[in-house]
N, C-alpha and C positions, 0 to 999 in steps of 0.2 A: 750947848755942849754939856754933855755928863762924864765925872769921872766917879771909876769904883776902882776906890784904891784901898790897900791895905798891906799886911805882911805876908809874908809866902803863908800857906798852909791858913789862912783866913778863911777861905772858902768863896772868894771870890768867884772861879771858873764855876762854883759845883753851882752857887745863887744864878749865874748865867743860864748854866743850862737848864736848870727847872723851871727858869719862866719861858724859855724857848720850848721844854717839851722834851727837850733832847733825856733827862733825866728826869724820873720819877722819883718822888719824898715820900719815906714810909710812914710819914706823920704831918700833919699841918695842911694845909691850906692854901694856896695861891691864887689872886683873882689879878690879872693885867686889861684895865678897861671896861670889867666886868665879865670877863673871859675865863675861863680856868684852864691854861695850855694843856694840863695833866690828862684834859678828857680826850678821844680822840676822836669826837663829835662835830668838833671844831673846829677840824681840818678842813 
C-alpha cells in the first residue's frame, strides 16, 4: 500500500495526473518503469 498525502493545494492530484498522462508538464521529465506517460507513443 502507498499513501500520497499532503496539504490541500500540495499538488498532490496535479503529481497524479502527470504520471497517468492525464496532464502534461511544461518543464521536467517523468519516467514510470522506464516509461514516459507524457509521450503518446505509449499508448
Amino acid at each position: 500500500m502507498l499513501a500520497f498525502i499532503g496539504p490541500n493545494g500540495a499538488g498532490k492530484s496535479t503529481t497524479i495526473k502527470v504520471m497517468t498522462g492525464i496532464l502534461y508538464s511544461d518543464t521536467g521529465d517523468i519516467k514510470i518503469l522506464n516509461i514516459n506517460p507524457m509521450k503518446k507513443e505509449n499508448n
